[in-house]
C-alpha positions in Angstrom: 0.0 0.0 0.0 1.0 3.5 -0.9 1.6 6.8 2.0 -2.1 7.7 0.8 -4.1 4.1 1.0 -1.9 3.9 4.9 -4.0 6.9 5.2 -7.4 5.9 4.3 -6.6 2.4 6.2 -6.2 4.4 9.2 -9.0 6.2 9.0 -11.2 3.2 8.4 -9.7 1.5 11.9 -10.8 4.9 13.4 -14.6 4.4 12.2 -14.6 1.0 13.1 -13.4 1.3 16.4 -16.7 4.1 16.6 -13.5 6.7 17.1 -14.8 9.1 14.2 -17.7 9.9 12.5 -17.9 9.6 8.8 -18.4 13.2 7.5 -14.9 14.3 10.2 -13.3 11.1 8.0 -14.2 13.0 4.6 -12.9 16.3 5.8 -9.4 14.1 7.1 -9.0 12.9 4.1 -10.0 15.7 1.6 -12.7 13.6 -0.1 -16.4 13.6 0.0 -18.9 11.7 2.1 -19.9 9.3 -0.6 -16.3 8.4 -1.5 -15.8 7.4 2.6 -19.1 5.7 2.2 -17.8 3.8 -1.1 -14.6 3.0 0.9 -16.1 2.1 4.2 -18.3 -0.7 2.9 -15.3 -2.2 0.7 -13.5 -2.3 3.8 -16.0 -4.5 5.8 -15.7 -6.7 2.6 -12.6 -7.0 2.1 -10.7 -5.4 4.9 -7.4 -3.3 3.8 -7.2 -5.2 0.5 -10.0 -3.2 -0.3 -8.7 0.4 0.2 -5.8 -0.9 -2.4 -6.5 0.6 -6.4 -7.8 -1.8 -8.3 -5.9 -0.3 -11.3 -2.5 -1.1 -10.1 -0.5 -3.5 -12.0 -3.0 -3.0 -15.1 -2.4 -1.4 -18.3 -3.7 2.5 -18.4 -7.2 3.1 -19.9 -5.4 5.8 -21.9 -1.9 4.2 -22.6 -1.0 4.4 -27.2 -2.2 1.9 -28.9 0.7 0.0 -30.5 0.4 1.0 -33.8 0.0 4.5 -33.2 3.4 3.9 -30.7 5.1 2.3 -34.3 3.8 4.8 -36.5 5.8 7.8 -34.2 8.6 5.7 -33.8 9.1 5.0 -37.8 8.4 9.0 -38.6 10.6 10.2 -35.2 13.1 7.7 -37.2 12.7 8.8 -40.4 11.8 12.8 -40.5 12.4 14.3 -37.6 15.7 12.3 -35.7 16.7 15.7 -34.8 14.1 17.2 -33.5 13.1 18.4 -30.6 10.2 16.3 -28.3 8.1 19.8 -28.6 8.5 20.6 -32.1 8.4 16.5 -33.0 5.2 16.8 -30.9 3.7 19.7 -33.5 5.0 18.1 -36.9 3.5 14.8 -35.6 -0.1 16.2 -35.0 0.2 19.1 -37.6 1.7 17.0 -40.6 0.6 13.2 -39.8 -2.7 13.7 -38.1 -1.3 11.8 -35.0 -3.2 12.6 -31.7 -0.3 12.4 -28.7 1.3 14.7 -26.0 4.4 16.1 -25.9 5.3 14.2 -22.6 5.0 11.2 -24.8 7.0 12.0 -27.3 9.6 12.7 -25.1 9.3 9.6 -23.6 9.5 7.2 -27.0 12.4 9.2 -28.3 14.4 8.7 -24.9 13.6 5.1 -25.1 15.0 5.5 -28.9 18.2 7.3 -28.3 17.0 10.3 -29.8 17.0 12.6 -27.0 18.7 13.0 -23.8 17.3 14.0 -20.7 18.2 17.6 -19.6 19.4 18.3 -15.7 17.5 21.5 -14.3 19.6 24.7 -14.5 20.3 26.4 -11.7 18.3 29.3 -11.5 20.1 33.0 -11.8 18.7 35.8 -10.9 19.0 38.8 -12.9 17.6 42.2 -12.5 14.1 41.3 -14.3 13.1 44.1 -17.2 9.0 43.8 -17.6 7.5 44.0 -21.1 6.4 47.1 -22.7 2.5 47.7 -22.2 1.7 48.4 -26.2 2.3 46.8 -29.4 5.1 48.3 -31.3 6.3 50.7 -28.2 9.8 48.8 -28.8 10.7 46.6 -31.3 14.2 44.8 -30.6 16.0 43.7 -33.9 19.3 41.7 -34.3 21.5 39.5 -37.0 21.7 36.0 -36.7 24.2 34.7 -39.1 23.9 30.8 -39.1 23.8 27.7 -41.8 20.0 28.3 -42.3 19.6 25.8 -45.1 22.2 23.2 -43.5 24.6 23.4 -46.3 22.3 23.4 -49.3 22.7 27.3 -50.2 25.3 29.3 -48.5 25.7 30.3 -44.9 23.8 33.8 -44.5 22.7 36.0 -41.8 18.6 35.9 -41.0 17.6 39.5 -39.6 14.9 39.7 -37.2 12.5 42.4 -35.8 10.5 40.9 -32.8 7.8 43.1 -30.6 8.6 43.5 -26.9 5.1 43.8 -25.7 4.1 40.7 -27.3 7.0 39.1 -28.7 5.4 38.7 -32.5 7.8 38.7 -34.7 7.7 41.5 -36.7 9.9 40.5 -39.6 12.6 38.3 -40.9 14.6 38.4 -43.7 17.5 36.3 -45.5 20.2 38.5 -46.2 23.8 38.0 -46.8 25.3 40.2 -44.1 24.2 42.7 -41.8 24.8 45.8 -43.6 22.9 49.4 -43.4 21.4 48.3 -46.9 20.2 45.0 -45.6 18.3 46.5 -42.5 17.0 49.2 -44.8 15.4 46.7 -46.4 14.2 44.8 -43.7 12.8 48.0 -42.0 11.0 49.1 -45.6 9.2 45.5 -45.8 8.0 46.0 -41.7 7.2 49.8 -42.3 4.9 49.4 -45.1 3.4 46.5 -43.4 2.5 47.7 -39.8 3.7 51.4 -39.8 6.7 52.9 -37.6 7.6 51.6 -34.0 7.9 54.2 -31.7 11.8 52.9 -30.7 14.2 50.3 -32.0 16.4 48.3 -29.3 19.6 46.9 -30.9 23.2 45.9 -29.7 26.4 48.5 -30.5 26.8 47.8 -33.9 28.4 50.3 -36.2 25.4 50.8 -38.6 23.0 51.5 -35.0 25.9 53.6 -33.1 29.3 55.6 -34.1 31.3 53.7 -31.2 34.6 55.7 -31.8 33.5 59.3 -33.0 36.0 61.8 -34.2 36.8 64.5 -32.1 34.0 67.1 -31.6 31.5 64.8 -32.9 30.6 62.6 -30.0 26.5 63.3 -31.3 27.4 62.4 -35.3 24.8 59.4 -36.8 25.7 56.5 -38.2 23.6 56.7 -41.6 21.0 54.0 -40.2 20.8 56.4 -37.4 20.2 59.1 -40.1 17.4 57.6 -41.2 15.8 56.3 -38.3 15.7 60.5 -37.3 14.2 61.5 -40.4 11.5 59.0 -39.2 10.9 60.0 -35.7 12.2 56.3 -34.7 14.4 56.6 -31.6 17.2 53.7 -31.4 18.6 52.7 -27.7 21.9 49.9 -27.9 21.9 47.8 -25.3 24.9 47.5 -23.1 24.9 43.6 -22.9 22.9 40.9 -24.9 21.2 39.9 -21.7 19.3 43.3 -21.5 18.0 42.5 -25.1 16.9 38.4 -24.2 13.6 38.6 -25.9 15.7 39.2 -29.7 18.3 36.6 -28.1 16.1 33.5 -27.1 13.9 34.5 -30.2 17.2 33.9 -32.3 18.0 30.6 -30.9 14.2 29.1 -31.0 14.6 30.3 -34.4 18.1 28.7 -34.9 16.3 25.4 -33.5 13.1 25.4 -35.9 13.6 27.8 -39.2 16.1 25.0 -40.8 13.5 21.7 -39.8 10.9 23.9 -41.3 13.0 24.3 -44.5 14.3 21.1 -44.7 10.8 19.7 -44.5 9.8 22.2 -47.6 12.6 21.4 -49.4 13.9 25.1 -49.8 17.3 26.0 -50.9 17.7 29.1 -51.6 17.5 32.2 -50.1 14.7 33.9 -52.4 12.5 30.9 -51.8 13.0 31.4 -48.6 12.4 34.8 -47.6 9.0 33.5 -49.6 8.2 31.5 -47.2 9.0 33.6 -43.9 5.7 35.3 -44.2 4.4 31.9 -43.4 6.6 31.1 -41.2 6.1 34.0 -39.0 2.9 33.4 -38.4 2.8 30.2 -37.4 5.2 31.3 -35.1 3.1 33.9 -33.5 0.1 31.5 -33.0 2.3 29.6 -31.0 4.8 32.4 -29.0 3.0 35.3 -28.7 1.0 36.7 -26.2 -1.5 39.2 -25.5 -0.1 42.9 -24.3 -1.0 44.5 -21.1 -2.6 47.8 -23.5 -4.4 47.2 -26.6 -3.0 50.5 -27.9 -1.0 50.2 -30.7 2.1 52.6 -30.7 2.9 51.7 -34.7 2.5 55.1 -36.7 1.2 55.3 -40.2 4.2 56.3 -43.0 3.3 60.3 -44.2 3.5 61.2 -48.1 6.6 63.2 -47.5 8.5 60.4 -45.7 9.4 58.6 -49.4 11.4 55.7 -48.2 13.2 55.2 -51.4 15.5 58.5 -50.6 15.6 58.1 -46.9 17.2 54.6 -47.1 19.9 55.6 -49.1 23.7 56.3 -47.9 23.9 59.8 -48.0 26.9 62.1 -47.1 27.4 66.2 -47.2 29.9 67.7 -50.1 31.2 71.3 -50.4 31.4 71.5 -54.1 35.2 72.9 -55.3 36.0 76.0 -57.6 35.9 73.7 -60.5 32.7 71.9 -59.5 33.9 68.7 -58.5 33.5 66.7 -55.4 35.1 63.3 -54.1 32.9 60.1 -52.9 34.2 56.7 -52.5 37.7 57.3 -54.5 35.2 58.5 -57.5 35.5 62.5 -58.9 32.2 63.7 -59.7 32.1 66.5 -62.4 28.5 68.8 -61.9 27.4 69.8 -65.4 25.2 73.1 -65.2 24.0 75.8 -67.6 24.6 78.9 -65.6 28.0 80.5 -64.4 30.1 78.0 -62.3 31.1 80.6 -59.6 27.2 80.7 -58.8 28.0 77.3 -56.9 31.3 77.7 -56.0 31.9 76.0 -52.3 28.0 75.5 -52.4 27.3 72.5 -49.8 25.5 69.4 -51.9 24.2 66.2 -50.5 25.3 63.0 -52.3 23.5 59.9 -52.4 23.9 55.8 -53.2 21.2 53.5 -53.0 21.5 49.8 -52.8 22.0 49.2 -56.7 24.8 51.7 -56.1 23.3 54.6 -58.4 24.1 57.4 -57.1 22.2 61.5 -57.3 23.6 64.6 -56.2 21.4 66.9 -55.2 21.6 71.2 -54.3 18.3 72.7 -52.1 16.3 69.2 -52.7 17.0 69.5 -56.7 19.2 66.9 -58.6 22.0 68.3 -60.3 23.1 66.6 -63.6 26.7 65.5 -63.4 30.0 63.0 -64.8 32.9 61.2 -63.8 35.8 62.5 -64.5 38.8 60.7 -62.3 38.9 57.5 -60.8 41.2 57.4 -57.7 43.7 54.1 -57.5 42.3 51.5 -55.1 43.3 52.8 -51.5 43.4 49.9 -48.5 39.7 49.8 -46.8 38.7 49.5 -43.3 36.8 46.5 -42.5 34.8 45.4 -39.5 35.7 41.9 -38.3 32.3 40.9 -38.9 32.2 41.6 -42.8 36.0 40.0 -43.4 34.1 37.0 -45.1 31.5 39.0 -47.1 34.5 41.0 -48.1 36.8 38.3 -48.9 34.1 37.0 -51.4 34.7 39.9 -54.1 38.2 40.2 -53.7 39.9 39.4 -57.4 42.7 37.1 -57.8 46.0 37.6 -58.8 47.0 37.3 -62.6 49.6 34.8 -63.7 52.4 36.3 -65.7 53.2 34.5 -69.4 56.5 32.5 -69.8 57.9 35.5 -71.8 56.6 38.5 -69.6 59.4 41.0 -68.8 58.6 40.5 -65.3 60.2 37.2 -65.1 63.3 39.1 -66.8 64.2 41.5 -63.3 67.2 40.0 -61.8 65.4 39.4 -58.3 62.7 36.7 -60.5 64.6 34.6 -62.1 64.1 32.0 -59.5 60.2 32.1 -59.3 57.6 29.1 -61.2 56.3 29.8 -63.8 52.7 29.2 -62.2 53.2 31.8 -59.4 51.2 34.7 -59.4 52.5 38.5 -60.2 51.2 41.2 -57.2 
C-alpha cells in the first residue's frame, strides 16, 4: 500500500473502532462523504485489501495503442531524428494527423536514443526588465548569421525584428550580411506593413551607433541612425545581450526550428525562402505570442513626404570645389550646369547611393546633372571583423604572368615558377 491508501486504512480502523464519525473522516482525508461511504463498505468486505487501487499493476485506460506507438517511432526515425520532443510533438499532429502529448513524445524518443534528458539549470537571478504595455512601443532587432539551409545554399545572416510587448515577430529576412542596406530593407518591408515603432532596441553595432566618434563629434549618426531621425524612430543599444533576451532567445528558438521547417519544404535558396518567412512567422506567433498588457497600438502610419526610397539611401554632405567637383568613394564627380560656375562655388551638396549603387547629387532638394571625371587608385579599406568574409568573397585574384613577360626578366625573378602569381 501506498503513503495515501496507509492513510485511508487508518482512517477506516478509526470508524470502526466508533472513534470518528464519517463526514470528520471525509474532511481528514480531503474527499467527500460518498467516497468514505464507497470506501467504508469495501473495507468491511474486504478489509485493507479493499482500500488498495484496483488499477494497479494494469495497463492504463489511456496508454498508445501499438500501432500509433510504431507509427511515431518510424516517422521520429525517419523525419524528424533531430528534432526536438516539442517541435516533433507539432509536426506529428500538424503533418501526420497523430493525436499524442508532448510528454509522450519525449518519452519514446528517450527510449529510442533520440534525446537525452536535460538536468534543471540552476536558477540565476537577474535584475528582471517587464514588457512594454503596447504593441510596437519597442521593437528589438538583431543578426543572426547561421547555416540556415544546413549546407544546401550558403551560410547567411537571417535578420529579425520581434515586438517586446508581445514578442510577434515582426519580420525576418534572409540577407547575406548585416549591412545598413540589408536592414534598410528589412525595415522598408516592416514599415509598409505595420507602420513605424515608436523605438528600435539593438546591440552597439556600427550601422546602430558611431562607437569611436571623431573629435568634436561625440552626437554624429551612423547613416541607419540618419534615417531612423528622419522617421521619428528613436534607437537605444543595449549595453549587454542579456538586456535585449527577448531578440536573443527568439534567435535561438529560431536557430532550433527555421532549418526543420526548411528542410521539411525542401527550400534552398534564399529567395525561396524569404518567400516562405511570411508563413513562417505566423505560425510562429500563434504559437509564441502573447496578448499585451494595452491594446493600444504605438505603430505610426508612414506620411506622403516620408518617401522611403530616398531616406534609405547612404547619404553624405559635399562642399562642391572652384571647379565643381566633389570626391565620394575614391570616385571625382564632375557637376554639369548651364549657368556661371562661380554661382556654386563652395556651395554644400548632398550625395546619395542607394542599394543598386546609383548614385544623385542633389543642391536645395534639386538633382543636379553630373560625370565622372577621375577615378582614384584603389586605396586599402577599413573593415569590421564581422564583414572580413562577405568582403573576402569579391576580392579578385591575382593574374599569372606569361612564360615571356618582362617581369620574369628582373634580376630578383629569375628563380620564381612559372605558375606563381605576379602582385
Amino acid at each position: 500500500m501506498n503513503t495515501k491508501e496507509m492513510k485511508r486504512l487508518e482512517e477506516m480502523q478509526k470508524l470502526a473502532e466508533g472513534r470518528m464519525g464519517q463526514k470528520k473522516a471525509a474532511k481528514e482525508l480531503g474527499i467527500s462523504s460518498r467516497q468514505v461511504k464507497r470506501l467504508w463498505k469495501a473495507y468491511r468486505e474486504k478489509g485493507a485489501a479493499g482500500l488498495v487501487s484496483q488499477q494497479r499493476g494494469k495497463a492504463s485506460h489511456n496508454r498508445l495503442s501499438e500501432q500509433t506507438e510504431q507509427a511515431v517511432v518510424d516517422l521520429l526515425h525517419s523525419r524528424y531524428a533531430d528534432f526536438g520532443p516539442t517541435l516533433a510533438q507539432e509536426k506529428l499532429v500538424e503533418k501526420d494527423g497523430l493525436e499524442i502529448s508532448v510528454s509522450s513524445v519525449r518519452k519514446i524518443m528517450i527510449e529510442e536514443e533520440l534525446w537525452k534528458a536535460k538536468r534543471a539549470r540552476k536558477v540565476q537571478a537577474y535584475q528582471m526588465r517587464e514588457r512594454r504595455s503596447c504593441f510596437g512601443e519597442l521593437v528589438q532587432i538583431d543578426g543572426s548569421p547561421y547555416d540556415w539551409f544546413e549546407g544546401r545554399a550558403p551560410a547567411c545572416t537571417l535578420l529579425v525584428f520581434i515586438d517586446d510587448a508581445t514578442g510577434k515577430l515582426m519580420q525576418l529576412l534572409f540577407v547575406e550580411s548585416e549591412s545598413f542596406f540589408s536592414y534598410c530593407r528589412a525595415a522598408e518591408g516592416y514599415f509598409t506593413r505595420c507602420g513605424k515603432p515608436s523605438a528600435f532596441y539593438s546591440d552597439k553595432h556600427g550601422i546602430f551607433r558611431v562607437n569611436q566618434p571623431t573629435t568634436g563629434s561625440n552626437d554624429a549618426l551612423t547613416q541607419f541612425g540618419r534615417a531612423m531621425q528622419e522617421l521619428h524612430v528613436q534607437i537605444i543599444c543595449a549595453n549587454t545581450p542579456q538586456a535585449k533576451g527577448r531578440v536573443e532567445r527568439a534567435n535561438q528558438t529560431l536557430q532550433d526550428r527555421l532549418p526543420k521547417e526548411l528542410r521539411l519544404r525542401a527550400i534552398s535558396d534564399w529567395e525561396a525562402g524569404n518567400a516562405f518567412l511570411p508563413e513562417f512567422i505566423d505560425d510562429f506567433n500563434r504559437h509564441f505570442a502573447v496578448q499585451p498588457k494595452s491594446s493600444h497600438d504605438a505603430h505610426r502610419p508612414l506620411s506622403k513626404s516620408e518617401n522611403l526610397a530616398q531616406i534609405f539611401t547612404w547619404q553624405e554632405s559635399r562642399i562642391l570645389s572652384k571647379n565643381l567637383t566633389l570626391q565620394f568613394r575614391k570616385v571625382v564627380y564632375q557637376i554639369q550646369i548651364q549657368r556661371p560656375s562661380y554661382a556654386m562655388r563652395k556651395a554644400p551638396v548632398t550625395i546619395s547611393l542607394d542599394a543598386q549603387e546609383n548614385v544623385t547629387i542633389t543642391y536645395k532638394g534639386k538633382s543636379l546633372p553630373f560625370t565622372t571625371f577621375h577615378k582614384q587608385s584603389k586605396q586599402s579599406d577599413i573593415v569590421q571583423s564581422k564583414h572580413v568574409d562577405s568582403m573576402l568573397k569579391y576580392l579578385k585574384p591575382g593574374t599569372i604572368p606569361a612564360p615571356n613577360h618582362p617581369w620574369r626578366n628582373y634580376p630578383d625573378k629569375q628563380n620564381v615558377p612559372q605558375g606563381d602569381i605576379l602582385t
